[in-house]
N, C-alpha and C positions, 0 to 999 in steps of 0.2 A: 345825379339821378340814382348810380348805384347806392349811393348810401342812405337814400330816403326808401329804397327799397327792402334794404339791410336793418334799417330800423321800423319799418312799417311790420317787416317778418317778427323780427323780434319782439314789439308789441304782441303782435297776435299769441307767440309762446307764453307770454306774460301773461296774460288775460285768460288763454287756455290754463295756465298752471294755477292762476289764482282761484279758476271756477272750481279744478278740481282738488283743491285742495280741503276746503269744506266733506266735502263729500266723503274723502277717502279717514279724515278725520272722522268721522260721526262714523264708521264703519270700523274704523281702530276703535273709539271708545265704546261701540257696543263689543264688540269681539274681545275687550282686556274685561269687561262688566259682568259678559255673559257665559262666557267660556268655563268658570267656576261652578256654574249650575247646569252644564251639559254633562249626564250621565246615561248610562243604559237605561235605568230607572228610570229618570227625567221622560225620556224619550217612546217608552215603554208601557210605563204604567197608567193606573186610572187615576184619577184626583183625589184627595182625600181632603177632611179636615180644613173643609170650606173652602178648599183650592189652593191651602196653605203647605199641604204635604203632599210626597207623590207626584203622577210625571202630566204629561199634557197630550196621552194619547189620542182621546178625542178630537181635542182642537185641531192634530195636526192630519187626522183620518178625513175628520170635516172639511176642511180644506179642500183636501186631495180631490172628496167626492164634489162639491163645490164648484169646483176649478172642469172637472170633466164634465160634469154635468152644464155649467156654461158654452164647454166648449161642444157637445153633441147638438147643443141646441144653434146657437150664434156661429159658430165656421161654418155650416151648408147654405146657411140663409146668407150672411154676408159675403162668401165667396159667389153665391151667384148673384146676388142683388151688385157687385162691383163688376163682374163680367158683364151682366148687362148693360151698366152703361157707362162699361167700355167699349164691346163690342156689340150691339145691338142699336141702343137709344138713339134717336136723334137729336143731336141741339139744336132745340127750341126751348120755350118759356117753361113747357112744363118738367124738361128735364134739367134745366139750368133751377127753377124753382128745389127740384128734390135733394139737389145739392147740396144749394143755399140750408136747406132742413136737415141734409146727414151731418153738414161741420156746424153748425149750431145746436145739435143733439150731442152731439161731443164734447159742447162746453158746457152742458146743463152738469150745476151742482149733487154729487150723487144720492145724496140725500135725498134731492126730487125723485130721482130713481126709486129711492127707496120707500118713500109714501105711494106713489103711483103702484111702486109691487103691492100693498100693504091695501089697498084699497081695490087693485082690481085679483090680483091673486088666490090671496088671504082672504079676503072677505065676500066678492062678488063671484068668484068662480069658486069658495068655499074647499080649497087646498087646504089652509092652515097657515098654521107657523110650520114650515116642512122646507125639506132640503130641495123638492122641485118647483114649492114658490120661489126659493131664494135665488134659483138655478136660472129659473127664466126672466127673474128682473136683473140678475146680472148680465144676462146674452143682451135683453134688452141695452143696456148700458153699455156696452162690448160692441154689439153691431154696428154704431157709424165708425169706429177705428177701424176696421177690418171692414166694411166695404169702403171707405177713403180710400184706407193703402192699397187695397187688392185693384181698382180702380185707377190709383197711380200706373201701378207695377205694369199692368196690361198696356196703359197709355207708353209705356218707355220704352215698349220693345221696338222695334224700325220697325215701320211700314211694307219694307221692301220682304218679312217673313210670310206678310199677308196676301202682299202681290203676287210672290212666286207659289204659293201653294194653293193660289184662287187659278189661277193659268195653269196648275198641272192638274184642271180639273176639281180640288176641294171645294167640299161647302162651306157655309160660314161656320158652322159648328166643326168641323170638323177641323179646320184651321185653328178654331181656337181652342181647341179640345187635344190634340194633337201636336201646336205648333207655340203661339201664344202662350198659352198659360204653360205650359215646362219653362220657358224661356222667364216667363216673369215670376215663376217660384219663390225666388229669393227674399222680393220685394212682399208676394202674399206672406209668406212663411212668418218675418217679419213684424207683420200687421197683426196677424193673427197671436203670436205670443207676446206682443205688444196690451194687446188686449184680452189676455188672458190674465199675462201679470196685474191688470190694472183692477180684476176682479178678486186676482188670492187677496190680494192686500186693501180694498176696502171694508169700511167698517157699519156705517150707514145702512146700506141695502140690505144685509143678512140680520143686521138687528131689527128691522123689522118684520120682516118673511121669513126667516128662518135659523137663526139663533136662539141658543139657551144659554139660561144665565150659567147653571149649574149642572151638566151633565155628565155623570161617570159609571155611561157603557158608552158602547157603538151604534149607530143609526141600525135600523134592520131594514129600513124599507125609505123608497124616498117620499115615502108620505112623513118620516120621521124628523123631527127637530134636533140639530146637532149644534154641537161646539163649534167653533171654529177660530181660527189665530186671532187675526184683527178684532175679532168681540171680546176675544179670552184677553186679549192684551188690555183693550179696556175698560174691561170689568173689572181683574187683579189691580191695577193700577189709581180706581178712582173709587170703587164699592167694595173692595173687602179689607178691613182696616186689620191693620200688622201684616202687613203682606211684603213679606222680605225684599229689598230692590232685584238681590241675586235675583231670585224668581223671575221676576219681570224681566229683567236683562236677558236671561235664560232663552225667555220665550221669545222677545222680539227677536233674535239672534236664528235664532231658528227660522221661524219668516222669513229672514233677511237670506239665510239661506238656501231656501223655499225660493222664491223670488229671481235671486242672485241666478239659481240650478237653471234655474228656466230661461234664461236670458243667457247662459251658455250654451244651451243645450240648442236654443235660436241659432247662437251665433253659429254651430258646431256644421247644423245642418246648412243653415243659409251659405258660409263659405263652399260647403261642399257644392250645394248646387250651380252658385257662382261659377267652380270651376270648371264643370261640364256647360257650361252655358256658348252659346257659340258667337258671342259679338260682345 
């Protein structure tokens, strides 16, 4: 018996080292491909000479606003749309229904996302091609990840935090306001940069709402149409012919480090909360 358990473990290491080995691979060959085109300039300046010359400051400003602007919109809405029905809802049909609709809005291809911005953003609410249509078809595409986890996180705290602070007199808000949600931090924190990452890095949804092919200044306003990575990555890469690989590599390398930053920067916080957590 011990040794079926000795080799079952072992298995699992195997299977774990095989998964990540792909991965850490494609992360080495960007990093020896792109590293060559990471300069002050690169990183600095404006684009020149059809996006042939010059750095990709735009793309990566776009981004930034992007990524925030997702998140002012999608963290208030899905942080409480998961509190409610963790701590609110009743299970019945119509909240077992809304479920059923937040995890199968999470596996809608994003591209649907991104016709749906393009159609009611873009045209019916008559925003544009702008950084706050692109902003809110991404929160839209963002919100069932982060109300699912935030939803998790609350479900995992014990029971017994709710009990003792409903008997020393708390309300249900206040309990959860209070007591709950610190305790489940970790797990929203989580969700939340989960589905943030999941918007720097698509390419779909800002090409239609709000990317430019070719732009070299800075947004002024969010009514304005910006660069951004993921579009800039595949635009260089399929529509402007001679376009050095360095380049490309450059840029995805960047992203990745974009990406990567945020998902430290998760883990950095979430540990922290972890350790002040009391169970």
């Amino acid at each position: 018996m011990r040794q079926v358990e000795v080799l079952g473990i072992n298995l699992l290491r195997l299977i774990t080292l095989l998964t990540a080995v792909p991965v850490i691979g494609i992360i080495v060959f960007i990093l020896i491909r792109g590293l060559p085109a990471i300069s002050w300039e690169f990183l600095t300046q404006m684009p020149r000479d059809g996006m042939r010359a010059g750095g990709i400051l735009p793309a990566i400003i776009g981004t930034v606003y992007l990524t925030l602007g997702t998140a002012i919109f999608s963290v208030p809405l899905g942080v409480a749309a998961g509190i409610y029905l963790a701590e609110y809802a009743s299970d019945n049909a119509t909240t077992r229904l809304i479920r059923i609709a937040i995890i199968n809005l999470a596996g809608i291809p994003s591209v649907v996302y991104g016709l749906f911005g393009l159609g009611l953003f873009v045209l019916f609410l008559r925003l544009g091609t702008s950084i706050l249509a692109a902003s809110l078809t991404l929160s839209i595409m963002t919100l069932p990840v982060i109300i699912s986890t935030t939803e998790e996180a609350l479900r995992s705290v014990p029971n017994a935090f709710r009990v003792v602070s409903t008997s020393l007199g708390g309300t249900r808000w206040q309990t959860t306001w209070r007591i709950t949600l610190p305790q489940a931090m970790p797990g929203v924190i989580t969700g939340i940069i989960l589905g943030l990452e999941r918007a720097a890095g698509e390419t779909a949804p800002i090409l239609f709402t709000g990317a430019a092919f070719f732009l070299p200044r800075l947004p002024a306003s969010p009514m304005d149409a910006t660069m951004a990575l993921p579009y800039h990555i595949f635009v260089i890469s399929t529509s402007v012919p001679g376009m050095p690989l360095q380049i490309q590599y450059g840029t995805v390398l960047v992203l990745l480090v974009f990406v990567l930053g945020m998902n430290l920067l998760a883990t950095l916080i979430r540990n922290r909360a972890r350790a002040r957590r009391q169970w």
